[in-house]
C-alpha positions in Angstrom: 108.8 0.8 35.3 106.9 2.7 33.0 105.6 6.3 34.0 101.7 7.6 33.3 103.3 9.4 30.1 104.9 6.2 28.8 101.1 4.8 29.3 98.6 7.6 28.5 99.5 9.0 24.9 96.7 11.5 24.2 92.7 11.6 24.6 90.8 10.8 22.4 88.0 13.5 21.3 84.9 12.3 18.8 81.8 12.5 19.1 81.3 9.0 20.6 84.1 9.7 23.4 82.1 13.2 23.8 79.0 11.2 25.4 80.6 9.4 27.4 82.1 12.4 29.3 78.7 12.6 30.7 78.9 9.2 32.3 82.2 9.7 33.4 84.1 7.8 31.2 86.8 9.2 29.1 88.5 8.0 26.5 92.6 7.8 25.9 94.6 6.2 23.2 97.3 4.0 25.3 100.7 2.5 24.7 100.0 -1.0 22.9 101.8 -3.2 25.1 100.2 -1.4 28.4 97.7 -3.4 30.2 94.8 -2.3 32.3 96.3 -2.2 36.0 99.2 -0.2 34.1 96.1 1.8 32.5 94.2 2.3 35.8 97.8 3.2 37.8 98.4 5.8 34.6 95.3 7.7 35.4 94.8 7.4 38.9 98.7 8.9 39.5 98.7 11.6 36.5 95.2 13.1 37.2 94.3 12.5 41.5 91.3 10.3 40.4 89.7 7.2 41.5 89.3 4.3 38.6 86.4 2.3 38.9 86.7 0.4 35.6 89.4 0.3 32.1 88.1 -1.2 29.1 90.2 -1.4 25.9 89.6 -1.8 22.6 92.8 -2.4 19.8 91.5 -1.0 16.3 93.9 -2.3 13.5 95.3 -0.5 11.2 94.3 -0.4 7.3 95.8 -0.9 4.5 96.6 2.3 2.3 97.9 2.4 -1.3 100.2 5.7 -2.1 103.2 6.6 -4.2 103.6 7.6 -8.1 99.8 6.3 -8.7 98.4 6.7 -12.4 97.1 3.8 -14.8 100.0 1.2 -15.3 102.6 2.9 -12.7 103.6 1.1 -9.8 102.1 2.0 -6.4 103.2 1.0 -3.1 100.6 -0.6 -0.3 101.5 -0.1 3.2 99.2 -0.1 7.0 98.4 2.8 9.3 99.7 1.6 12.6 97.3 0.0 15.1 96.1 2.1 17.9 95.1 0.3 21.5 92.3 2.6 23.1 91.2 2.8 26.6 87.7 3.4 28.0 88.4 5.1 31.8 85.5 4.6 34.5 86.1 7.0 37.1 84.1 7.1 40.1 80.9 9.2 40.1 81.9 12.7 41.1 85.8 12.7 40.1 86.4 14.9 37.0 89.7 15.4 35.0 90.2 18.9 34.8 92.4 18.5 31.5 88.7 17.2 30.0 86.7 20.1 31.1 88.1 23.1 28.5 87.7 20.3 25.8 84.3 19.3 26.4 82.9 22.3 28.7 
């Protein structure tokens, strides 16, 4: 059985992620192959909240182009990796305190 640090890799902090803290929803890039009872059993254990709702979203990766570049050389084409992100609901009133130095 997977543990909440298995599940929950790191938040996420942008701007878009930044107003949703004021609806309380946070934002936390998961383990790909997690799902969202795993999600909501992640948060609710690590941080001593109460999950109303998990939404995810997977962004896939791009393609990048790197090595020895320059006109004729030969350059090698590769992906970033693709990143599963989770949307956390929590019920109005609960606050994760790990949020609150980030965002004030």
């Amino acid at each position: 059985m997977s543990t909440g640090r298995d599940i929950l890799i790191r938040p996420v902090v942008s701007e878009k992620s930044m107003k949703l803290f004021g609806q309380d929803k946070y934002t936390f890039i998961v383990n790909p192959t997690a799902n969202k009872v795993e999600i909501k059993r992640a948060v609710e254990e690590t941080f001593k909240v109460t999950v109303v709702g998990v939404n995810t979203i997977i962004k896939k990766g791009r393609v990048k182009r790197g090595g020895p570049g320059g006109i004729g050389r030969q350059t090698r084409a590769g992906r970033t990796a693709d990143v599963k992100k989770a949307v956390i609901t929590l019920k109005p009133g609960d606050k994760i305190e790990a949020y609150q130095g980030l965002f004030g």
